[in-house]
C-alpha positions as CSV (number, residue, x, y, z in Angstrom):
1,X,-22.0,-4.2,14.5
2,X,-22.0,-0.4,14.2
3,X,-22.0,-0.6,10.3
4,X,-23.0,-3.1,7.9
5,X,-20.7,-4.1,4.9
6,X,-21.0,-0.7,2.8
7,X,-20.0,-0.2,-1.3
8,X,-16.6,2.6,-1.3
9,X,-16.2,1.8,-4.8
10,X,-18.8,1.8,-8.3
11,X,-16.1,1.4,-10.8
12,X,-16.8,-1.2,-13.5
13,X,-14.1,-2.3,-13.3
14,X,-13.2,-5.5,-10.4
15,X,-11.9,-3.4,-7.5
16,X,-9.2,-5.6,-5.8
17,X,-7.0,-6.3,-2.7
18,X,-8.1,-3.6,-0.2
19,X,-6.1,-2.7,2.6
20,X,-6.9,0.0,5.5
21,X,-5.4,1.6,8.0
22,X,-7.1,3.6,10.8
23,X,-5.5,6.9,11.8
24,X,-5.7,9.0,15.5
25,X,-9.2,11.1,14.3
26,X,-10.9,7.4,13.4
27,X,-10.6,8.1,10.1
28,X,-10.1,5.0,7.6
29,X,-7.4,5.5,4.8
30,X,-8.4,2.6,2.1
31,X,-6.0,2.1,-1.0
32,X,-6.3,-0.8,-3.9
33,X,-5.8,-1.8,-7.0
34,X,-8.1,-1.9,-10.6
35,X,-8.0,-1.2,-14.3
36,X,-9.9,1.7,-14.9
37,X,-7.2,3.6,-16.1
38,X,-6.8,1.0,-18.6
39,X,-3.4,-1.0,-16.9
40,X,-3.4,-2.2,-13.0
41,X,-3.2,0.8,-10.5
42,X,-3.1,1.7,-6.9
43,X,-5.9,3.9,-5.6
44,X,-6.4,5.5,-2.2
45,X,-9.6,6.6,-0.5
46,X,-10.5,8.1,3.1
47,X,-13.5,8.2,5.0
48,X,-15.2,8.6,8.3
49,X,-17.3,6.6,9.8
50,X,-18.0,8.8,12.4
51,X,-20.3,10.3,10.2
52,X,-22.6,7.6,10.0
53,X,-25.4,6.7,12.2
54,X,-24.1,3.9,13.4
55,X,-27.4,2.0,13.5
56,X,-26.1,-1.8,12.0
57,X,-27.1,-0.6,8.7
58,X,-25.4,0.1,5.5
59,X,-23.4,3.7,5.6
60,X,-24.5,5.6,3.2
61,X,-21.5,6.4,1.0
62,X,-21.8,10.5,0.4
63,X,-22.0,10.9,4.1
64,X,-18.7,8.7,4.8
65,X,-16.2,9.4,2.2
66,X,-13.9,12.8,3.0
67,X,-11.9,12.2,0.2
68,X,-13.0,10.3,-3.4
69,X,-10.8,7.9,-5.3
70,X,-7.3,9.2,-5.7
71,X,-4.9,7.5,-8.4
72,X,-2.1,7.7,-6.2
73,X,0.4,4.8,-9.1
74,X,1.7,6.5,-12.1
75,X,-0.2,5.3,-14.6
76,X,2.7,3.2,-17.0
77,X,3.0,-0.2,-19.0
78,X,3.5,-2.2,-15.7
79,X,0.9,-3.3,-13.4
80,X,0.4,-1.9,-9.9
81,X,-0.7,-4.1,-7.5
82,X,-0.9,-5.3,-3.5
83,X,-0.9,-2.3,-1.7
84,X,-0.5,-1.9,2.0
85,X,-0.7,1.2,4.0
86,X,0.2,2.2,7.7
87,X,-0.5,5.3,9.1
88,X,2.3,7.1,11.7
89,X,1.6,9.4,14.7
90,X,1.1,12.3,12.9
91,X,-1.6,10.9,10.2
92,X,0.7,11.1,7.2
93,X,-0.4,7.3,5.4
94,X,2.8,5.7,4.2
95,X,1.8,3.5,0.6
96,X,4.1,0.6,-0.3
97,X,2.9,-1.8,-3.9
98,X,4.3,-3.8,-6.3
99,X,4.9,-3.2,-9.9
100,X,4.9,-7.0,-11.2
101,X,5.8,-6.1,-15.0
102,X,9.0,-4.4,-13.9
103,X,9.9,-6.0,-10.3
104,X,9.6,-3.0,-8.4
105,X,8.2,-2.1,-4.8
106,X,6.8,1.6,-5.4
107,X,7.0,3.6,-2.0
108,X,4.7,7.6,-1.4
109,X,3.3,9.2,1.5
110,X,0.6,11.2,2.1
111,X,-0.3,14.0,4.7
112,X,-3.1,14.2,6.9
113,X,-5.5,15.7,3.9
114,X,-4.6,12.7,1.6
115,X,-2.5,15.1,-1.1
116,X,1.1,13.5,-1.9
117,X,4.0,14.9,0.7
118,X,6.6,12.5,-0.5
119,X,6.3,11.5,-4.2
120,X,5.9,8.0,-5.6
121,X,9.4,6.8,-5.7
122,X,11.0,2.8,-5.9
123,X,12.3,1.4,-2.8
124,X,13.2,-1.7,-4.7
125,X,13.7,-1.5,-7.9
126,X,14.2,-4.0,-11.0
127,X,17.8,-4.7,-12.4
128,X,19.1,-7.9,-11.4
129,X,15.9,-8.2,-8.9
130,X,13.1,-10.5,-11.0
131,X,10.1,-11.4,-8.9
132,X,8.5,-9.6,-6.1
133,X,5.7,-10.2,-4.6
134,X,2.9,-8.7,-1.8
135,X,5.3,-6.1,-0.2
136,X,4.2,-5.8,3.2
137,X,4.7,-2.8,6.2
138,X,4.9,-0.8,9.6
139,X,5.9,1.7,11.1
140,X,8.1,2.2,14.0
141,X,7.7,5.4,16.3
142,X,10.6,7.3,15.0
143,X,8.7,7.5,11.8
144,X,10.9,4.5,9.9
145,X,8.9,2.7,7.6
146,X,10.1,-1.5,7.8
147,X,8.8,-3.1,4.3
148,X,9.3,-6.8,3.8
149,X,8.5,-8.6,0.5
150,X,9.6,-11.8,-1.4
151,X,12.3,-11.5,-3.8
152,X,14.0,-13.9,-6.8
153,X,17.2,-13.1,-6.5
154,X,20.5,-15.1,-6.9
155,X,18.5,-18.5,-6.6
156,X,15.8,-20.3,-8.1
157,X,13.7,-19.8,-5.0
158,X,12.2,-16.7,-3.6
159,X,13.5,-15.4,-0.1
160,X,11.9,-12.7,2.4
161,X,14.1,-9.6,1.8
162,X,13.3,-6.4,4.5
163,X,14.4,-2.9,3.7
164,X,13.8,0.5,5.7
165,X,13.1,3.8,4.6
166,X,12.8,7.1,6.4
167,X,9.2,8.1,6.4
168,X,10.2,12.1,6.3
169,X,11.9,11.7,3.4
170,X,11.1,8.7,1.7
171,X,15.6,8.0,1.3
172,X,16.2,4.4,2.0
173,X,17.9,3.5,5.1
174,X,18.5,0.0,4.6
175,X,18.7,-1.4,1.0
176,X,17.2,-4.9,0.6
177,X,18.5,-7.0,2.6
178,X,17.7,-11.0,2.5
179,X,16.8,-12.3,6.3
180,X,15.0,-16.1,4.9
181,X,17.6,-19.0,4.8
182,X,18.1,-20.1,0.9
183,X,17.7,-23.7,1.8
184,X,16.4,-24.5,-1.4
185,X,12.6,-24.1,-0.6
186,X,10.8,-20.9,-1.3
187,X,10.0,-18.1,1.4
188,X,7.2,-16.0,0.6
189,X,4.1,-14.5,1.9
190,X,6.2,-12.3,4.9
């Protein structure tokens, strides 16, 4: 072990479902979800543990982090939740999370530096779509993002739906697009 479990967040506030991605420079992009803004929202954060000793011990914090908590949701009525990241070839961190009060996957990317390149946008988005839940992603080497999630739609069950978008310009590719078998069972958890 090169660094023991180490703190990368002192809200008051429960700090929840972490995800991390690791880009070319061995910099770690973090993003997750918590209530200090008052309602459920996705925050990102980037450090390096290159910076660090790398004795087994706890990093200390100030050395590690490049870049402090970011609010990278818009702060609304809904909750934003489950976020994943990937990062592509060129170190731009593609964010995907849900919005469980309005059924919507949320979809941004960020450059190299962490500062928003393509703006927070819905990928899937509510209308006759209820229920969605822990949107998963990755990226393919011509910079397509491939996001699947589960989805109410049409039936009482939830199926695994997949949808693309292009990670230069965030458009969408592929709409959602069911590829579970409504057998009469749920599908969830892609």
């Amino acid at each position: 072990m090169l660094i023991a479990a180490t703190r990368l967040t002192d809200d008051a506030d429960d700090s929840r479902r972490p995800h991390l991605a690791v880009d070319s420079l061995g910099q770690v992009h973090v993003v997750w979800h918590d209530r200090r803004a008052g309602g459920v929202e996705v925050y990102y954060r980037r450090i390096d543990p290159g910076l660090d000793d790398l004795d087994g011990s706890a990093a200390d914090p100030l050395l590690i982090i490049v870049q402090g908590d970011t609010l990278i949701s818009t702060p609304a009525d809904t909750n934003s939740s489950i976020p994943r990241i990937a990062v592509d070839g060129l170190d731009r961190s593609h964010v995907v999370w849900a919005d469980q009060d309005n059924g919507d996957v949320r979809y941004l990317r960020l450059g190299p530096a962490g500062a928003v390149e393509v703006a927070e946008r819905g990928i899937v988005v509510g209308g006759s779509f209820r229920w969605r839940l822990q949107p998963t992603l990755d990226l393919d080497s011509n910079g397509h993002v491939h996001v699947s999630l589960s989805e109410q739609l049409g039936s009482l069950d939830a199926e695994v739906y997949y949808t693309m978008v292009d990670g230069g310009t965030g458009a969408t590719l592929i709409a959602p697009t069911v590829v579970s078998v409504d057998d009469g069972t749920g599908s969830r958890f892609p």
